[in-house]
C-alpha positions in Angstrom: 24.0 18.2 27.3 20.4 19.5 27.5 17.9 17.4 29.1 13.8 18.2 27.5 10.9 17.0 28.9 8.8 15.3 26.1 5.8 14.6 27.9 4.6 15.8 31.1 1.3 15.5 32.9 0.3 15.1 36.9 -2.7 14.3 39.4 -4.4 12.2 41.2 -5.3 8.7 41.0 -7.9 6.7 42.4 -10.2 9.3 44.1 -12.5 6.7 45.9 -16.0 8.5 46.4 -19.2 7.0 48.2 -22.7 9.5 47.4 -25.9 9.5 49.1 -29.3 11.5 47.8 -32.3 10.7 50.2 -35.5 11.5 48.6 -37.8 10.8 51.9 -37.5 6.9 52.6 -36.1 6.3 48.8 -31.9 6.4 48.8 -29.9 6.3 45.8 -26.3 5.4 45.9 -23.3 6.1 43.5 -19.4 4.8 43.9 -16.9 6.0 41.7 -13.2 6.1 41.3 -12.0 9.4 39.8 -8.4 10.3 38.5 -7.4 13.3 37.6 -4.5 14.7 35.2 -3.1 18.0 34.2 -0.9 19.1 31.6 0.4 22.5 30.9 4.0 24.1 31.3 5.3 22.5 34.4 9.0 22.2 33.0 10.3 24.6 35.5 8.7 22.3 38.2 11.1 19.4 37.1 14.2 21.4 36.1 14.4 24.1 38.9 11.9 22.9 41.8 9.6 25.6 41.3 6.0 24.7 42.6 4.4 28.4 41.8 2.5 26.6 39.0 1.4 23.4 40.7 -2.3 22.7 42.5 -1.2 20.2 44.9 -3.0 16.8 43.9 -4.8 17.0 47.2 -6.9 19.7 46.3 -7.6 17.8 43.3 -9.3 15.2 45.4 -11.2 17.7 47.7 -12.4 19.5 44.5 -13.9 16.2 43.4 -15.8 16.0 47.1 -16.6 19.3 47.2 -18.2 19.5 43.6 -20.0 16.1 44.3 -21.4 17.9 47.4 -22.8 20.6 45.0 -26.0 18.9 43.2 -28.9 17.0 45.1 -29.2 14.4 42.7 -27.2 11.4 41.2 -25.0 12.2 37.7 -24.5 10.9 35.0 -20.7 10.1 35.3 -20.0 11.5 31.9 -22.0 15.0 33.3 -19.9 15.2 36.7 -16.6 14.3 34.1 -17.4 17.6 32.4 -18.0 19.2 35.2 -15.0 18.8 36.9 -12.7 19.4 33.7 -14.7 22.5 33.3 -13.7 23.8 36.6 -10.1 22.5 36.5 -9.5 24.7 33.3 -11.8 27.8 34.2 -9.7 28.2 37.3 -6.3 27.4 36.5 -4.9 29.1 33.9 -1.3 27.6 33.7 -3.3 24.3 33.1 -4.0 23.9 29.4 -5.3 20.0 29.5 -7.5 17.8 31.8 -8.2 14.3 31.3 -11.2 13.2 33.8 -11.3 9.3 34.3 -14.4 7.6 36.0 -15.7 4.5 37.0 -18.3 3.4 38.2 -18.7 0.7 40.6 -22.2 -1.8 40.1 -25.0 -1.4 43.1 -28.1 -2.8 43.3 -30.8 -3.0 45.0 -32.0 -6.0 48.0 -35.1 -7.2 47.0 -37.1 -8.1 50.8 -40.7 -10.1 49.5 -40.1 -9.0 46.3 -40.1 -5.7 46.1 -36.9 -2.8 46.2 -35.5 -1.5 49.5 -35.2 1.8 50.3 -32.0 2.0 51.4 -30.2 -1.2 51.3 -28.0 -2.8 48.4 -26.1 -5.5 47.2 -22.3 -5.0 45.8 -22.9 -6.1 41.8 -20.4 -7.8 40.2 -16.5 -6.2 38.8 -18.3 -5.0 35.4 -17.8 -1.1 35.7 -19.3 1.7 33.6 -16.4 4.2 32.8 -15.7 7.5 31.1 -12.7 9.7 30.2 -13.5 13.2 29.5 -10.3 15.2 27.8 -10.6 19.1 27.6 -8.7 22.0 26.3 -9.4 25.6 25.7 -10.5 24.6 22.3 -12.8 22.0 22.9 -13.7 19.0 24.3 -14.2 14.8 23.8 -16.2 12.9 25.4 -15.7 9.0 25.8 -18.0 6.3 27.1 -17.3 2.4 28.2 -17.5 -0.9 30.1 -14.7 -2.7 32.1 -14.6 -6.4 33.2 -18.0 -7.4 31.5 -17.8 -10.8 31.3 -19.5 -12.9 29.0 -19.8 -16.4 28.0 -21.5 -18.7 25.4 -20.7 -22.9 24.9 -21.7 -22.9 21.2 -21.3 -21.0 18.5 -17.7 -20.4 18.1 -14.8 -22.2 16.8 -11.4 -21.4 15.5 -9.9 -23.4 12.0 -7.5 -22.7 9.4 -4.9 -21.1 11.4 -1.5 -21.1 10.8 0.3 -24.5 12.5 4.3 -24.9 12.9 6.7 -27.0 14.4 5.5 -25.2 17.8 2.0 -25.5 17.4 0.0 -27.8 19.9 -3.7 -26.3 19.2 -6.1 -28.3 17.8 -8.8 -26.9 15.3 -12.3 -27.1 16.6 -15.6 -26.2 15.0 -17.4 -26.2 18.7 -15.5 -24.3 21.5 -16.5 -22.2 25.0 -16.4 -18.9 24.0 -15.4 -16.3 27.1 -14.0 -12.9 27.6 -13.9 -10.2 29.7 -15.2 -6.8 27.5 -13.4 -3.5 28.1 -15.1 -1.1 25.7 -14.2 2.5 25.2 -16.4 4.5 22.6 -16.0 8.5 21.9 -19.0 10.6 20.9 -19.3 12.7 17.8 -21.9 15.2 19.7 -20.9 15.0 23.8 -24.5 15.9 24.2 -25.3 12.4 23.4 -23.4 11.1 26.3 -26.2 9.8 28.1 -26.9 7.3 30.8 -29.8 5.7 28.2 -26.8 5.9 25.5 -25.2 3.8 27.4 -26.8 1.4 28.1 -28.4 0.9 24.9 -24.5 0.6 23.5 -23.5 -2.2 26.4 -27.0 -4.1 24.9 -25.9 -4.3 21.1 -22.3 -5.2 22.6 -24.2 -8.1 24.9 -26.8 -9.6 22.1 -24.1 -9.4 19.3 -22.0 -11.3 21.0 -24.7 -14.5 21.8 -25.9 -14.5 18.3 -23.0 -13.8 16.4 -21.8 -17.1 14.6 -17.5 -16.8 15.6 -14.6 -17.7 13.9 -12.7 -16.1 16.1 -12.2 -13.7 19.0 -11.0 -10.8 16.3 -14.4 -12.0 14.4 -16.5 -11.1 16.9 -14.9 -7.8 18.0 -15.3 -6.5 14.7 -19.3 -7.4 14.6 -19.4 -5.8 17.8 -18.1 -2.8 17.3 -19.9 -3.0 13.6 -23.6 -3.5 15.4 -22.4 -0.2 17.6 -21.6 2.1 14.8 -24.4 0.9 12.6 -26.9 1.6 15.2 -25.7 4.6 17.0 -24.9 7.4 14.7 -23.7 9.5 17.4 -20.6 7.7 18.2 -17.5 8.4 15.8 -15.3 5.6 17.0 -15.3 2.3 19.1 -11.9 0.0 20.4 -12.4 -3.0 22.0 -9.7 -5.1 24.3 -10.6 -8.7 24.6 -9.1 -11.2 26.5 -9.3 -14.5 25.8 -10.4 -16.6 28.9 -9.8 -19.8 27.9 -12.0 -22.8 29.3 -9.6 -26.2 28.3 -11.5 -29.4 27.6 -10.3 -32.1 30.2 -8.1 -35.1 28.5 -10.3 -38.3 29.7 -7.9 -40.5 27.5 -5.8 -42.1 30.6 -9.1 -43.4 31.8 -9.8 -44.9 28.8 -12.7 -42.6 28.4 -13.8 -39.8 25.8 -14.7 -36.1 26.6 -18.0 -35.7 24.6 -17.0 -31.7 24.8 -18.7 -31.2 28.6 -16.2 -31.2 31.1 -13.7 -28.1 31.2 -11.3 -26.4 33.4 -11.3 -22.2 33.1 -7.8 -21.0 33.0 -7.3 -16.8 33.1 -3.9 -16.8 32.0 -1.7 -17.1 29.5 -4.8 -15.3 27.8 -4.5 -14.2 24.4 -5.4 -10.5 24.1 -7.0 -9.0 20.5 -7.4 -5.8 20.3 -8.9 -3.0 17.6 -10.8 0.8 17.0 -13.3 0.6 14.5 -14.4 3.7 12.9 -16.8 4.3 9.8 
């Protein structure tokens, strides 16, 4: 019997990576988790333990110090991205993929009487900004997104006409907490316009679309989101969207003879339901 590979592809994951620029007084700060992946023809790697075609994973993660090192300024996580996959493929040619994962953790500034420190910060909440950049020889794609935004509104959604069996407990309701946690992942036509600004012009239209959009359901609002995005931003060829349901249960009063006038609730994270969809035009 002969035994292929199908799929094959190696790296390494969760580069942690703190960077300081000092401009006089003024610091800027930037931490990001990196992975790395390769693909190419590494069957003889597998079948006969031949490493001749392998960069060990831990010059993967010095390259990604030692390019960070390079410029005196803070990236745009989608410019270091290509940068790195750009160097990955220029210098090994046995290497004929490389996917570039990155996220980027929230910092902000303390404000002391007001005003922005210099040099001290505050750890932000888990909402990450994140790109994957995946090159070949031939070209390149470029994608943008958010992780673990989470987002909330106590009117404005409700959820009717469903299907009900012999298993179904859920009542209808025309006036529900509406929570999630957005993970967003959007790929740009042109990567050129896979900018910082871009960005956060994209996480915006996500953010007010979801307040004033009138739901009938989780899927409802997904597809006005990612609507609102490729309406507004013609650069961007294609947005998915995974959506948890986070689920805040009203509290059943009726043992103490008394009625819950839809204010008191206890937030649950799981069992969550999960919708998920890619929108394109």
């Amino acid at each position: 019997m002969t035994v292929k590979i199908i799929h094959d592809n190696y790296g390494k994951a969760r580069v942690r990576l703190m960077k300081v620029e000092r401009k006089d007084e003024w610091h800027e700060l930037q931490n990001l988790t990196v992975n790395i992946a390769f693909e190419g023809d590494f069957t003889d790697v597998h079948t006969t333990g031949d490493n001749s075609r392998v960069l060990p994973t831990d010059t993967m993660k010095n390259t990604v110090y030692t390019m960070a090192r390079q410029t005196r300024e803070i990236e745009e996580i989608e410019v270091f991205a290509l940068r790195l996959a750009d160097y990955f493929l220029t210098n090994n040619n046995q290497v004929t993929r490389v996917v570039i994962e990155i996220a980027e953790h929230d910092w902000t500034r303390i404000a002391v009487g007001g005003k922005p420190h210099q040099h001290s910060f505050i750890k932000g909440g888990d909402e990450k900004r994140t790109t994957k950049v995946s090159a070949t020889r031939d070209g390149t794609t470029v994608e943008s997104g958010i992780e673990d935004l989470i987002v909330l509104k106590t009117t404005k959604s409700g959820f009717v006409g469903f299907i009900k069996d012999r298993y179904t407990t859920l009542p209808e309701t025309t006036d529900r907490i509406f929570s999630t946690s957005v993970k967003a992942d959007w790929r740009y036509s042109n990567t050129d316009a896979a900018t910082g600004e871009a960005w956060r012009n994209i996480r915006q239209t996500i953010i007010e679309t979801f307040a004033e959009h009138d739901s009938f359901s989780v899927q409802h609002t997904l597809y006005a989101m990612g609507e609102a995005v490729l309406e507004k931003f013609p650069d961007i060829a294609e947005i998915a969207f995974s959506l948890p349901n986070i689920h805040c249960l009203p509290i059943d009063f009726t043992r103490f003879g008394l009625e819950n006038d839809n204010r008191i609730f206890v937030p649950t994270d799981e069992p969550h339901g999960l919708i998920e969809a890619r929108l394109s035009r």
